[in-house]
N, C-alpha and C positions, 0 to 999 in steps of 0.2 A: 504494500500500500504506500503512493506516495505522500511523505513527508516535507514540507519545508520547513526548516527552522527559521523562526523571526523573534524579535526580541521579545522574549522571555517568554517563548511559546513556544509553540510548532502549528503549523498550518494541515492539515488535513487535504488532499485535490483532487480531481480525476481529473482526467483528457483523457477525450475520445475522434475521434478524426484526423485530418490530415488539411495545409492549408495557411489561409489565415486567423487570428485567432478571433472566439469570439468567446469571451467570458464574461460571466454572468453571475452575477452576487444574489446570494442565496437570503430570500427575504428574513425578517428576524421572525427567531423562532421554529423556523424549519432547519431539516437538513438539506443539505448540496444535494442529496435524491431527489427534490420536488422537480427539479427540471429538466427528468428523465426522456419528457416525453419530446424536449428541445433538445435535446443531446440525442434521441433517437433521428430528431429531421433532419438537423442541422450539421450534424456530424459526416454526412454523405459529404458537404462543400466547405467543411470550417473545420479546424481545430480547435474543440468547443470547451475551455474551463468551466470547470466548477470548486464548491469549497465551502466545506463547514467554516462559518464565520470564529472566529476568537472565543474558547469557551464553552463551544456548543457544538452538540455533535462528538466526532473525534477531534476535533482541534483541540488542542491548551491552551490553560491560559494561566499564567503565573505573576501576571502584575496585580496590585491591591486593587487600580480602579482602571477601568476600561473607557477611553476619551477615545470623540472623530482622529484625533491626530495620530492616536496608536491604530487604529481602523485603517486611515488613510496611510500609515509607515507599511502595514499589512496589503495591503492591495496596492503600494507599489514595490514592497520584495518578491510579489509572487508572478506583478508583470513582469518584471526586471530577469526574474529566474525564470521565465517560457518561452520572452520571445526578446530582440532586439530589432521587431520593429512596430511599426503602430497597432493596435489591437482594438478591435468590436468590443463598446463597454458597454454594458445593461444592467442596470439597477429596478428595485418598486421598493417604491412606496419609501420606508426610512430611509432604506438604502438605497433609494435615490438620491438622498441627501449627498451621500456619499463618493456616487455617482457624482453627482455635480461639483461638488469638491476639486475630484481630481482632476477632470476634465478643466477644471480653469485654473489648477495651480501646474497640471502637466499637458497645455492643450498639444505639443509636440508628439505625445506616445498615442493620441487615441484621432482613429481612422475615423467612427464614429462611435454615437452616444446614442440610449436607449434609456429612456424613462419610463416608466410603466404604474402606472396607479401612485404619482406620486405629486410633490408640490414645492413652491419654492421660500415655505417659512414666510415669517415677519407679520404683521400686524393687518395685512391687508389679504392674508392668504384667509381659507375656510378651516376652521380647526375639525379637530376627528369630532363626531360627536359625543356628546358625555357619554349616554347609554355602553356605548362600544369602549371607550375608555374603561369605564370600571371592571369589562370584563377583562381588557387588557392588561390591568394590574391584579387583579385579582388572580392572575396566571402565575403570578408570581410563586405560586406555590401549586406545584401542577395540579389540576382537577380534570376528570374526563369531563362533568359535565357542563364545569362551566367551556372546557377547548369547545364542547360541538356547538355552544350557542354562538362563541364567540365563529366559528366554522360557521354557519348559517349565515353571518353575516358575510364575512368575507368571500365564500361564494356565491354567495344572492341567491340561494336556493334552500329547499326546506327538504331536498332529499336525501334521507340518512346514508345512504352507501357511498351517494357523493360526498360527505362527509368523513365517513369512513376511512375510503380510499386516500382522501386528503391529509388527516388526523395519522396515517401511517406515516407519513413524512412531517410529523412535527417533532421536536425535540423536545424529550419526557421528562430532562432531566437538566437544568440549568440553577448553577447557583445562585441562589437570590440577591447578594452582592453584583453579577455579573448582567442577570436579569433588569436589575433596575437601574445599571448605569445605559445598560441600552434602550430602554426607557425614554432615559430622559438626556443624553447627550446631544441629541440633534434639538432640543427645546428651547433653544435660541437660535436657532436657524433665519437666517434673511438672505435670502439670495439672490432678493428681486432685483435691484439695484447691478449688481455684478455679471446675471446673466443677461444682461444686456451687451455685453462684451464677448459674448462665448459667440468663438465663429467657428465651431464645431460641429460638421451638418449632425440633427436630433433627430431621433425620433418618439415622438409622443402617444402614447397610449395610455387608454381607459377603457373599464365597461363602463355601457350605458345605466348599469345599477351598482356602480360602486357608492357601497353604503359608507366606505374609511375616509380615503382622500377621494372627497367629492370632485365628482365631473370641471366644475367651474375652475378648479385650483390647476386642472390639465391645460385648460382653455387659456389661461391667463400665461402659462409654461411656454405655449405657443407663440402668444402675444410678446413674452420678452424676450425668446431665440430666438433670431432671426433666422437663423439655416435651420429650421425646424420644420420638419413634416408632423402633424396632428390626425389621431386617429380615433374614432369609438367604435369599439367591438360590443360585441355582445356579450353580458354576462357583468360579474363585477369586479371587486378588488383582483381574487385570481384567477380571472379570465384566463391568463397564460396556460393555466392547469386546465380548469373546467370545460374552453372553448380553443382547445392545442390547435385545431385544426385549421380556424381562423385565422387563428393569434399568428402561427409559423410565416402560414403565405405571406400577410401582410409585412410583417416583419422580414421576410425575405426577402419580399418584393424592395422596401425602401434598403436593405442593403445592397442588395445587385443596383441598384438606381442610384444610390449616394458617394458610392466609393467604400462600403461595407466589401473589398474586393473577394469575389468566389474564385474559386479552381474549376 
């Protein structure tokens, strides 16, 4: 299994493909398995990363507190150690945050950028709504029942084996120190201002019933990249998952179109 070492940890990864790369941060709370069903399409034309985030999953994690800046030192040792040239980045949702981050402190390493049910902080963004917050913290200490209500939301659906199937790739076991700095580390988040500068062709996506980071915060993402493609699929938060087969083309489509380059 491979390993990276990075400071005071180790990185947990797969690759699967051949190509350019295209890696993909694994939302909080899952593991690098959620996006099996993107590593199945995408792997035919890319050399597709993944990776348990810092903590979770198989990765360690060995510093007291977990900050964007040790996140962002992580995801640029693990570009650094795959490829030496520009790389496909996709982020949702927090880790979008993340996404964006790098993408305007390293606009030189990334080919393009891939946002996905996410938003750009600050005072004028839509916050998550309370309801969904509270189950979000209360995760802190793992519960099945509260994961599938919080699952109900995040796939916009009320069917339990869609659930299920989903709830397989969540992570059972995160410690609560580590849990609540990723929480709350992107909580000051503003990016509105800055991504007005990112001349990194994007791409934007939502479902039409994401109940987390509402539709409008995608809209607005749009509004301040300018090299940005804007998308609603069907389905909600993880459309990615519930609606693979949408989700893939599209997003395929604007990588052969942007400079996302295929083999």
């Amino acid at each position: 299994m491979p390993y990276l070492d990075v400071n005071h940890g180790k990185l947990y990864y797969e690759e699967e493909g051949n190509g350019s790369v295209l890696l993909l941060i694994t939302p909080f709370g899952y593991l690098q398995s959620i996006w099996h069903k993107q590593v199945k399409f995408f792997s035919k034309h890319y050399r597709v990363i993944t990776y348990d985030l810092r903590g979770v999953g198989k990765s360690t994690n060995e510093m007291s507190k977990i900050s964007k800046e040790i996140l962002l030192d992580d995801l640029y040792h693990i570009i650094t150690h795959i490829s030496n040239e520009r790389v496909n980045l996709l982020g949702i949702g927090k880790l979008g945050y993340l996404a964006q981050y790098f993408a305007l402190l390293y606009p030189d390493r990334i080919e393009s950028l891939g946002l996905v049910s996410s938003s750009y902080g600050g005072p004028n963004s839509l916050s998550i709504p309370f309801e969904i917050l509270q189950h979000i913290f209360k995760l802190v200490n793992y519960d099945e029942k509260i994961a599938k209500a919080l699952c109900f939301k995040e796939t916009s659906t009320k069917d339990e084996k869609v659930c299920e199937e989903v709830l397989f790739h969540k992570s059972k076991k995160v410690e609560k120190n580590i849990y609540e700095d990723y929480l709350m580390m992107f909580a000051n988040t503003n990016n509105e201002n800055a991504l007005k500068n990112l001349k990194v062709d994007t791409w934007i996506n939502t479902g039409c019933d994401n109940e987390i980071y509402l539709v409008e915060n995608s809209k607005k993402l749009h509004f301040l990249i300018a090299h940005s493609e804007y998308q609603i699929l069907t389905g909600g938060y993880l459309n990615f998952y519930t609606n693979s087969e949408e989700f893939n083309k599209a997003y395929f489509k604007f990588l052969n179109k942007k400079g996302g380059k295929k083999v």
